[in-house]
Structures are given as structure tokens and as C-alpha cells.
N, C-alpha and C positions, 0 to 999 in steps of 0.2 A: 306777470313778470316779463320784460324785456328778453327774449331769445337769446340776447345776445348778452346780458349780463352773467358772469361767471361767480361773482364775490361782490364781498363789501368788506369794506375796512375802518375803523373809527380812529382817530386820535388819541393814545390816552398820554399819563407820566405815572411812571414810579413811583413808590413809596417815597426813595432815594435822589425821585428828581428828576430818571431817564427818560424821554421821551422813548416813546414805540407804538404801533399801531397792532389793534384786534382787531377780530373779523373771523369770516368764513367763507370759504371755497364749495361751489358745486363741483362733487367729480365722479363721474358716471350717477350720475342720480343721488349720487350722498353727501350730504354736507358734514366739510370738514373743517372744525376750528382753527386759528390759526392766529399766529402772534409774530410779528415783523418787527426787526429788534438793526438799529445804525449800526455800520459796520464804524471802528474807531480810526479818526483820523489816517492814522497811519499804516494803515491795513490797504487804505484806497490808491491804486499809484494814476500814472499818469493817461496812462494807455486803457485805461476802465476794465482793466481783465477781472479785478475783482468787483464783486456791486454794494453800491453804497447801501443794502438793508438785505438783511437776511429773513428767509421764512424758516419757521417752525413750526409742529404742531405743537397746538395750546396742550395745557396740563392743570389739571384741576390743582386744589390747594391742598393734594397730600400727593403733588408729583405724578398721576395717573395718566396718561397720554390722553385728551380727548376728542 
């Protein structure tokens, strides 16, 4: 593995439609899931204070953090 890689992130869409990206993060030696979700149009102002995609940790299919 590349030193210098931290993650990977894939493509996916929702059920619903939503585009957002999986993945996982190395951090201190653990990898951790994660689920990058567009911030909505109108959330983003001009000055970028807020960021166009937010991270989460991922959650299994009965909501369990994992």
C-alpha cells in the first residue's frame, strides 16, 4: 500500500436517487467506514465556510455505527 494513502472512497446512489460516496479511512492503524453525503444547495454560501460533502461514520442496516 502506498505510504501516503489514507482512504478510498467509491461512487454509489441511493435507493431514492441520492448520489454519495463509501469508503474507509485509516486512522492510527484502524480502518474506519465511512459515508460522504452533498451538502444541499442552499447550505453552501459564497465564501465556502461550509463544505460541499459531509463525512459520517457508516452504519450497518439496523443503524449500528460501524
Amino acid at each position: 500500500m502506498n505510504e501516503n494513502k489514507v482512504g478510498s472512497l467509491w461512487e454509489r446512489t441511493s435507493a431514492n436517487g441520492v448520489p454519495y460516496m463509501s469508503g474507509e479511512l485509516l486512522i492510527n492503524g484502524k480502518t474506519v467506514k465511512i459515508v460522504a453525503f452533498r451538502n444541499k444547495q442552499e447550505w453552501i454560501d459564497e465564501n465556502n465556510k461550509r463544505p460541499q460533502w459531509e463525512i459520517r461514520k457508516s452504519k450497518d442496516k439496523q443503524g449500528l455505527i460501524i
